[in-house]
C-alpha positions as CSV (number, residue, x, y, z in Angstrom):
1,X,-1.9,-10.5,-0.7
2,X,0.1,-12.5,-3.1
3,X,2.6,-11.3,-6.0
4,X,-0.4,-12.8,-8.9
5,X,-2.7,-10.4,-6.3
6,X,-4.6,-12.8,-4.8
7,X,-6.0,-12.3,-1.2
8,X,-5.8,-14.6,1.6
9,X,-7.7,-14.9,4.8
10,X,-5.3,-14.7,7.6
11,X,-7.8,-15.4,10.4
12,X,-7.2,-18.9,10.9
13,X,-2.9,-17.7,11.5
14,X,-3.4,-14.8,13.7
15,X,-6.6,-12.4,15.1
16,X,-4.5,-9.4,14.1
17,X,-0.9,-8.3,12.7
18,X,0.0,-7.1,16.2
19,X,3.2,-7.3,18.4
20,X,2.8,-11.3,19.5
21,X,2.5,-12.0,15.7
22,X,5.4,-10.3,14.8
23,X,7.5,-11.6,17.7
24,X,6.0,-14.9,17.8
25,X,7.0,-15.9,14.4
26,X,3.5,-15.3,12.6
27,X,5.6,-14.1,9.7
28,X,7.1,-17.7,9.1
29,X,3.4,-19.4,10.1
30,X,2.0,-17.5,7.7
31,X,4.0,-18.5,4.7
32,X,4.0,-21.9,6.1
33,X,0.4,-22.2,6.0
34,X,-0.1,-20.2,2.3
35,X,2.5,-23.0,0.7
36,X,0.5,-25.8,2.2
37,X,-2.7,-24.7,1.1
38,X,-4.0,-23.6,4.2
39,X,-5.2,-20.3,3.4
40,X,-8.8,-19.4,1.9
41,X,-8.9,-16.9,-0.5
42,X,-10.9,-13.5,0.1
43,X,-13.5,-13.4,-2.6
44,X,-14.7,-9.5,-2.0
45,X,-11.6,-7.8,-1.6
46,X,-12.5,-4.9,-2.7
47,X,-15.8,-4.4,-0.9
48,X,-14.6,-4.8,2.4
49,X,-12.4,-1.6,4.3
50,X,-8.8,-2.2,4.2
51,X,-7.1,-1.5,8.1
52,X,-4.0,-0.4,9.2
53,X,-1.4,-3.8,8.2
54,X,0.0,-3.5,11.9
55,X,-2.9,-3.1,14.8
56,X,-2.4,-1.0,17.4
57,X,1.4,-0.3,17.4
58,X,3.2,1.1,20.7
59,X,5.3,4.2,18.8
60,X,5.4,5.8,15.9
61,X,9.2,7.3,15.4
62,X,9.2,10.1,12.9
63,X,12.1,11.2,11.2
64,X,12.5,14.9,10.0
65,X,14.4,16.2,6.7
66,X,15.6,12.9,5.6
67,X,15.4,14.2,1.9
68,X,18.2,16.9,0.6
69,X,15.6,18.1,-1.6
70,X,12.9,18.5,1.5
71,X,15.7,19.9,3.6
72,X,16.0,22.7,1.0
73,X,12.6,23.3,0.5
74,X,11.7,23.8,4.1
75,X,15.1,26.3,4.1
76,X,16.4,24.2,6.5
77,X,20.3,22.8,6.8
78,X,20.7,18.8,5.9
79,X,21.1,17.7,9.2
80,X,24.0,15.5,11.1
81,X,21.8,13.4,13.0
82,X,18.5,12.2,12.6
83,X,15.8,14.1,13.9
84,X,13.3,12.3,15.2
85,X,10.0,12.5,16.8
86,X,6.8,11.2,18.1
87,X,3.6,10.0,17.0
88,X,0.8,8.8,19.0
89,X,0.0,5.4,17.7
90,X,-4.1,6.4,17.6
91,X,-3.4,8.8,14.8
92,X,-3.2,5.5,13.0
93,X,-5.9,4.8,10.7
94,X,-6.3,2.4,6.8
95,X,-4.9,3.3,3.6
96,X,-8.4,4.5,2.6
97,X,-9.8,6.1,5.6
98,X,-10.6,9.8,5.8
99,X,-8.3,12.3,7.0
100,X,-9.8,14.9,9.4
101,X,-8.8,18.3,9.1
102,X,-8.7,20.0,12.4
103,X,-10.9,22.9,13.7
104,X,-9.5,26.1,12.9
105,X,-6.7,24.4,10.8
106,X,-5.2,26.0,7.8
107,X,-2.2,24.7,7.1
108,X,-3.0,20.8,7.2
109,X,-0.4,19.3,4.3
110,X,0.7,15.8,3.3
111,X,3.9,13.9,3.4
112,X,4.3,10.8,1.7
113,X,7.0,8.2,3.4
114,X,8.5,4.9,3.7
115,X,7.4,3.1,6.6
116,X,9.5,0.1,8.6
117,X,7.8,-1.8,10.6
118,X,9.9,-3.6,13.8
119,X,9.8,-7.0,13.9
120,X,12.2,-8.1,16.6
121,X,13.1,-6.0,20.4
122,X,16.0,-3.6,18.8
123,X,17.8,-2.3,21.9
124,X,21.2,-0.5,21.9
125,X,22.5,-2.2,18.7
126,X,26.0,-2.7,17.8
127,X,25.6,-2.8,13.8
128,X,23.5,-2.0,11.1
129,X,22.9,-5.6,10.2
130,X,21.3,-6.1,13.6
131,X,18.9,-3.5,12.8
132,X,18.3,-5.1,9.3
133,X,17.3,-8.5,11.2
134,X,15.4,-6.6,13.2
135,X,12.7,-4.8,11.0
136,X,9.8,-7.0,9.5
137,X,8.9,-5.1,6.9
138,X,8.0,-2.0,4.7
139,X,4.7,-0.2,4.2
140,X,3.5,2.9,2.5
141,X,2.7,5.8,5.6
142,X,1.3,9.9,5.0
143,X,2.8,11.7,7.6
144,X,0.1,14.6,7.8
145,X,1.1,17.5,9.6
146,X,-0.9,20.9,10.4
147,X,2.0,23.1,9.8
148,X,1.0,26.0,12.2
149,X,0.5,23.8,14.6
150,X,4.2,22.2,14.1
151,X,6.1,25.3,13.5
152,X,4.2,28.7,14.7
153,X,2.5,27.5,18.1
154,X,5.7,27.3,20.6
155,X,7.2,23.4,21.9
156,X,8.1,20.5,19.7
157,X,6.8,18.5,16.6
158,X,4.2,16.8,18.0
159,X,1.5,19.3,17.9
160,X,1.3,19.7,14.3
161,X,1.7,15.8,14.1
162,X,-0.6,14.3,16.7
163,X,-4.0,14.9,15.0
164,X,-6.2,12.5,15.1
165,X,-6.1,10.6,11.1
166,X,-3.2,11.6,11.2
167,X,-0.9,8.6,9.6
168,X,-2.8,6.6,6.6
169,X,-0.3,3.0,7.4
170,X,-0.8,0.5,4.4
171,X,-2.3,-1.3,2.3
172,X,0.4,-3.8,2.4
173,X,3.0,-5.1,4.8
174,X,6.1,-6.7,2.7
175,X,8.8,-8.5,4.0
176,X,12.2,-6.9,3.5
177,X,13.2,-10.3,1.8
178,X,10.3,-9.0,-0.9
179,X,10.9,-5.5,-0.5
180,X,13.8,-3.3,-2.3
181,X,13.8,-0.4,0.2
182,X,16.6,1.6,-1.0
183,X,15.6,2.0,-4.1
184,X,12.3,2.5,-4.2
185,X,10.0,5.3,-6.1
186,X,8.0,7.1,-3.4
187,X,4.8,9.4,-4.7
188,X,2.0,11.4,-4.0
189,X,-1.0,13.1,-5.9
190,X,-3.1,15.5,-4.4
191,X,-6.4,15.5,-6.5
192,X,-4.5,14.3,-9.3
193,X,-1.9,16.1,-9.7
194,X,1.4,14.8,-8.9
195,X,2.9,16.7,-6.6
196,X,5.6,14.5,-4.8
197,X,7.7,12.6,-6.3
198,X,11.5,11.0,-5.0
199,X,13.7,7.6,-4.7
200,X,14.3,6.5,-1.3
201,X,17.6,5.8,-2.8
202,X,17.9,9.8,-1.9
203,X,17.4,9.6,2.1
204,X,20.0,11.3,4.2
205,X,20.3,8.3,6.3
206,X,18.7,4.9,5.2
207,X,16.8,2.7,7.0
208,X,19.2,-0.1,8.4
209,X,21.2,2.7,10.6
210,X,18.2,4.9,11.6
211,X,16.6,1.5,13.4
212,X,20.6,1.3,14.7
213,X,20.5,5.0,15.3
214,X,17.1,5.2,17.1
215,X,18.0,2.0,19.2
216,X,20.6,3.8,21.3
217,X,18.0,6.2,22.3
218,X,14.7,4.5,22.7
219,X,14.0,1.1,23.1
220,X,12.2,-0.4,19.4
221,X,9.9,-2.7,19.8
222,X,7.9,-5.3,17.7
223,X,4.9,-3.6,15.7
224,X,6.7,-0.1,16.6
225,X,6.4,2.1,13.7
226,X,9.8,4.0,12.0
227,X,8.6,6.3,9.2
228,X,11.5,7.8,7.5
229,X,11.3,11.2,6.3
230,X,9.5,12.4,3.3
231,X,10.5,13.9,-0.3
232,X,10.3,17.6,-1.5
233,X,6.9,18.8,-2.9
234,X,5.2,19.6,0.2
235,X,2.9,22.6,0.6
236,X,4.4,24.3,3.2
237,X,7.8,24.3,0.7
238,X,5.8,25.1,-2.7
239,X,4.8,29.1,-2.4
240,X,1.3,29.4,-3.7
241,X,0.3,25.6,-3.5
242,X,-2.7,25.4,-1.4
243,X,-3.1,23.5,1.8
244,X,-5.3,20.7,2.0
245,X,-8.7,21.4,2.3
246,X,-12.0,20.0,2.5
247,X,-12.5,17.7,-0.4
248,X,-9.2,17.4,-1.5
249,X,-8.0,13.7,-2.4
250,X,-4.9,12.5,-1.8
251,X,-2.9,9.7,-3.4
252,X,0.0,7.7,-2.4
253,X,2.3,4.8,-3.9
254,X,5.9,3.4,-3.3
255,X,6.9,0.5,-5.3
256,X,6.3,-2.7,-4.4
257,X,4.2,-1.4,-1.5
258,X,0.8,-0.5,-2.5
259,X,-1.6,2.6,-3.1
260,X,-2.9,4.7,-0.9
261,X,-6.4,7.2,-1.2
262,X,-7.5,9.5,1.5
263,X,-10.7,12.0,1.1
264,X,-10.2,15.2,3.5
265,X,-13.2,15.9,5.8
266,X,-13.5,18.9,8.0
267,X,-13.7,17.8,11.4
């Protein structure tokens, strides 16, 4: 999509925004191609299902209490390090696709986060500009999590994070050139009430040295997957808000990034 909102067919660039299109300089092709009139504009946007903006990427790094205010919520202490963990990349699905709430689930609840999107092999970095040249670009991600499962059913994370639905990506993927990461609003509605709302301005640590961080521990490639922590105004941290159920809508924006709407449907 354009900044005046006009979409563009990308099919005659690239079969997907995957890994070789991110490595391969698709990026630069693409803007190449929409400056020399090489691009056909979508007529039906709108009545065609909007994927995932990055196809079948290899990881998904979470990153836990990366917001003072979620930290305090969840009564847990601001940590030192990042704390990360991870997704399987099938949890993936659009910006508008249902989210399945497991069997026997009561406790499913939302997190709306900032997602980066790796855009060059980031291995053992020695600076946090490396790790700025080597993310792509930002997109909007819900981190659902079945709290139970996270937190009162023994082991790590990943259970209460590996549903399947279980990380809305997109609409949009924006270059960092076009995106202001750092200071971006970050929001969420669920059935229209707001209910999250923060800057990432407010992250423990920002994006540039969590890819630098994560780096030295795991090997990030392109069309991996950082999302970065989420606000306060989570369920699990609001006594007497409801979890999600059946029904419920949820909505999600970040500035410069797009909208998110997910319907949740019992499995």
């Amino acid at each position: 999509m354009a900044t005046d909102g006009t979409v563009y067919d990308l099919s005659g660039v690239t079969t997907d925004i995957d890994a070789a299109f991110l490595s391969g300089g698709g990026i630069e092709r693409t803007r190449q191609a929409l400056d020399d009139g090489g691009l056909p504009q979508v007529t039906d946007p709108h009545q065609q299902r909007v994927g995932p903006p990055v196809a079948s990427p290899g990881k998904i790094v979470g990153i836990g209490l990366n917001y003072l205010d979620h930290a305090a919520e969840s009564g847990a202490c601001p940590p030192n390090e990042p704390i990360a963990f991870l997704k399987p990349s099938d949890t993936v699905v659009g910006p508008e696709d249902d989210v399945v709430i497991p069997p026997h689930s009561t406790k499913t609840d939302h997190e709306v986060e900032l997602a980066v999107v790796i855009g060059s092999t980031a291995r053992y970095l020695s600076s946090t500009e490396e790790a700025r040249r080597s993310v792509a670009g930002y997109t909007v991600a819900n981190d659902v999590s079945e709290r139970e499962f996270q937190l009162e059913r023994g082991g790590q994370w990943e259970k209460g994070k590996s549903c399947e639905t279980f990380t809305p990506l997109g609409p949009w993927l924006v270059t960092g050139e076009d995106a202001d990461a750092a200071q971006a609003d970050v929001r969420l509605w669920v059935n229209g009430a707001l209910v999250q709302s923060g800057n990432t301005s407010n992250m423990i640590f920002g994006v540039e040295y969590l890819v630098y961080y994560l780096s030295h521990f795991m090997v990030l490639h392109p069309g991996d997957v950082v999302i970065t922590g989420t606000p306060a105004g989570v369920a699990m941290g609001r006594p007497g808000q409801p979890y999600l159920r059946p029904g419920d809508t949820m909505e999600l924006a970040i500035d410069g990034l797009g909208r998110q709407r997910q319907q949740l449907v019992a499995a």
